[in-house]
Structures are given as C-alpha cells and as structure tokens.
N, C-alpha and C positions, 0 to 999 in steps of 0.2 A: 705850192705843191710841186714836187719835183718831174720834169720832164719824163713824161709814161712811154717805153720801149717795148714796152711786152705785156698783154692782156691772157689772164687764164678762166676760162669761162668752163661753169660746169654745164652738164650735159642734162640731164631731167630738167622741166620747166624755168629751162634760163634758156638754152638755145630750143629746145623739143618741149612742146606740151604733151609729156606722155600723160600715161593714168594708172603707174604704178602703186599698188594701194600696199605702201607702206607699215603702215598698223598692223596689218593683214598679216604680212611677211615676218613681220618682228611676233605676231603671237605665234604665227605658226614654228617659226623655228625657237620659241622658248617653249613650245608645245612638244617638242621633239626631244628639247635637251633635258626638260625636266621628267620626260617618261622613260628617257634612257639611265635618267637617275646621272647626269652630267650636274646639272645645275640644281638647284633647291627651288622649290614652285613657290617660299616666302621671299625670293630676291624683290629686290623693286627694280623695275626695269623704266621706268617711268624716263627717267635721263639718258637711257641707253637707247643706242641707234641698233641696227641687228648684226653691223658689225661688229661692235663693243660685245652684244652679248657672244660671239663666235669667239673674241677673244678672248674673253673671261669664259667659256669653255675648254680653248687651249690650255688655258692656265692652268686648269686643276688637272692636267695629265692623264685623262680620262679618254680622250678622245684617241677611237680607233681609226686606222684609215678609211675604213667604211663607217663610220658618221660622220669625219670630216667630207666624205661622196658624197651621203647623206645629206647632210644639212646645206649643204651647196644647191643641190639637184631642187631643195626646197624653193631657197633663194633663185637661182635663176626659172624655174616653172614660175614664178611669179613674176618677173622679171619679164617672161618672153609676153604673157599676159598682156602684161601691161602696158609694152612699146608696141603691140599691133597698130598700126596704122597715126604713129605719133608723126604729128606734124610739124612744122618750124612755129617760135613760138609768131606773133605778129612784128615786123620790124627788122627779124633779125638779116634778112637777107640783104636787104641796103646795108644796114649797120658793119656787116660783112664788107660787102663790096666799098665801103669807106673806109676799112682800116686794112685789108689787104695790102702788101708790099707794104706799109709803111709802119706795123707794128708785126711782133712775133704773136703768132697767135698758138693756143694752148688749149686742148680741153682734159680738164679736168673731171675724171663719173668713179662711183663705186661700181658703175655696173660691169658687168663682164666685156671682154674686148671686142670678141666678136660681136657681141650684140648692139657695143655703140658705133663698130664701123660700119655694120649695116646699116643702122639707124643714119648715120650721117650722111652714108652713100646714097639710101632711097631717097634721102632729100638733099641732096646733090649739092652738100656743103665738106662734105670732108677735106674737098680739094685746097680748101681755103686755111687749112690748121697746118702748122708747123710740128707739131708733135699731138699725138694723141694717148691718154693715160688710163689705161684700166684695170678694174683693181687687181688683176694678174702680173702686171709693174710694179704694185706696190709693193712694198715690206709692210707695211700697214693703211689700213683705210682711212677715208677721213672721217672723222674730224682731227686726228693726227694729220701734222704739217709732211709725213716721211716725203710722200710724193712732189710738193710742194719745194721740198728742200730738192727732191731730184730733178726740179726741171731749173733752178739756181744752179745746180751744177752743169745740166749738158750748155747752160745758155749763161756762160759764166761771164759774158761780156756786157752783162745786163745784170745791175746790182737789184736787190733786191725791194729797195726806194726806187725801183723806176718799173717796177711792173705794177700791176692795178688786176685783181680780179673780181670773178662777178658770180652771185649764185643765190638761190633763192634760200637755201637754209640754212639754221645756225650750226651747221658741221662745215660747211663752205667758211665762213667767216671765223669759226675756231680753225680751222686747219690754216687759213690765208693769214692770221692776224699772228700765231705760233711760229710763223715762218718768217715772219716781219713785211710782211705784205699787205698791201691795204685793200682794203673790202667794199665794195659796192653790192648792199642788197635789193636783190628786184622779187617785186611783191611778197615781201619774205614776213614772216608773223613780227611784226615788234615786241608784241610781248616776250614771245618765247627767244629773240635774240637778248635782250635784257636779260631775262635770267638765267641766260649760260654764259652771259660775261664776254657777247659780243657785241662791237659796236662800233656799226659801218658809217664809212664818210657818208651816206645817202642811203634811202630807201626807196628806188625809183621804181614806177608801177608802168612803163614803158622804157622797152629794152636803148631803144633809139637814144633817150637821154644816156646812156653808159657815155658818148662821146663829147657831153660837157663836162667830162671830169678828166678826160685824155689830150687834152691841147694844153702844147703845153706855154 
C-alpha cells in the first residue's frame, strides 16, 4: 500500500454519532416532489440517496426557486433534528490526536456547512481538519466524487494513491473509489456496499483501527 498523506473522513456516524433518520428525509422530500408533480410517485427510489432524487428533480426543468427553498428547508429541518446533541463517535478523539501534524486531515458531509462546523465546534474537533466540505462546496453530492476531486486539487501535492478515506456508507465509498481513492468502511452494511459495486480495503467496526491501514 502506498504511503497515506491525507485522510478524508466523513462526517455522520464516522466522526459524530448523530441520528439523522435518513429514510425519513428521502420520503419526505419524494413526498414533496411528487405533490408538486416534479417527479412521478412510480419512480423507484430505492438506490437513490435524497440527494440523487434533488437532482433528478433538477433535471426535469421543473423546479422553481421556491421548491428548490422548499425542499432544502425539508432537508436541513431534518437535518437540525437529528445533529441535536451528536456526539464523537468512541475513539475518534485519540485517533485524532494521532494523526494531527502528520497527515492532512479532510472532512467530507452532504450536510449543510454550517450545521457541520457547529457540530464539530461543540465537540471541539474542528481545530484538527485541514479543510472542511459541505454540500454548499459542492457542485454535486456524494456519491458523486465532484468534491473528492476538489480536495485532489486544492492539496495537489498529495496524489491521489496516497490519501485513504473513511465512512460508513456506500455514497462515501462510491464517491472515494470514482475519484481513485481508497475506501475504509466503518461499521458500514456489507450487503448494501456489495450491491452498489463498492468495495473497501476493510470494514472496521472501531474507528481507532483506521490507523493500521495509515503506516506506511
């Protein structure tokens, strides 16, 4: 394995145990796009994250500025939900304080920006990331690598065989593996990483093991 220079860690239950109820979120904004007559209530949404279906709302040219408010204001009321009171997951603050100064550190969230610098700040880890990504940086969410490819460019001195990231779902591992990055999942579903045609060097069920995959 090639010498790891840069770690990009996603943000929900990799670093923070929140309790975002993502299900929740995805009916409710196909609940929205399909009464607005955006989308068709026979899609199958089943392989779509609520990013994916936002963008296949764009798609069809349908969308006002006010349901792109709309269905945002959706998404983050569930959002604020659900980071109430999220805490570090177990681990991660040594595991931090072990790769400080000596890797770039990255976090990668779909969530909105302000919501993850707070999250980070109440648990008094922000100070430790080199860059932080949300999805208001993006040009597209994950499981698209866009973001992915934009932290290859600001941190262009670090090819992209020498970063390693880490996340518990199969949009982390598609977005990391699209970009040519390699993928560490923590307690992440195996099934469900198999059949989206992800497939991590490891499936570690504590965070602290991410640093036998980082020496190089």
């Amino acid at each position: 394995m090639n010498e790891i220079k840069g770690i990009i860690f996603d943000m929900d239950n990799t670093l923070l145990s929140s309790s975002i109820n993502f299900a929740t979120m995805k009916e409710a904004v196909f609940s929205y796009l399909t009464e607005k007559k955006i989308l068709s209530e026979s899609m199958d949404i089943d392989k779509l994250t609520t990013g994916m279906l936002i963008d296949r709302a764009m798609e069809t040219g349908s969308m006002s500025v006010d349901n792109i408010t709309e269905v945002w204001k959706i998404v983050e009321s569930i959002e604020v939900v659900g980071m109430q009171g999220a805490k570090l997951e177990q681990g991660v603050l040594p595991l931090l304080e072990q790769l400080v100064g000596k890797y770039t550190l990255v976090v990668i969230t779909n969530n909105a920006m302000k919501a993850a610098q707070t999250a980070l700040t109440e648990n008094h880890i922000l100070h430790y990331f080199d860059l932080v990504i949300g999805r208001e940086s993006m040009s597209a969410m994950k499981p698209s690598p866009a973001s992915f490819h934009a932290v290859l460019e600001q941190f262009d001195h670090i090819a992209s065989e020498q970063w390693l990231s880490i996340g518990d779902s199969w949009i982390d591992g598609k977005a990391s593996g699209d970009a040519g990055i390699a993928f560490i999942a923590y307690r992440a579903d195996s099934s469900k990483l198999k059949a989206m045609g992800v497939t991590p060097l490891a499936n570690i069920h504590h965070i602290e093991e991410l640093a036998n995959y980082i020496r190089g």
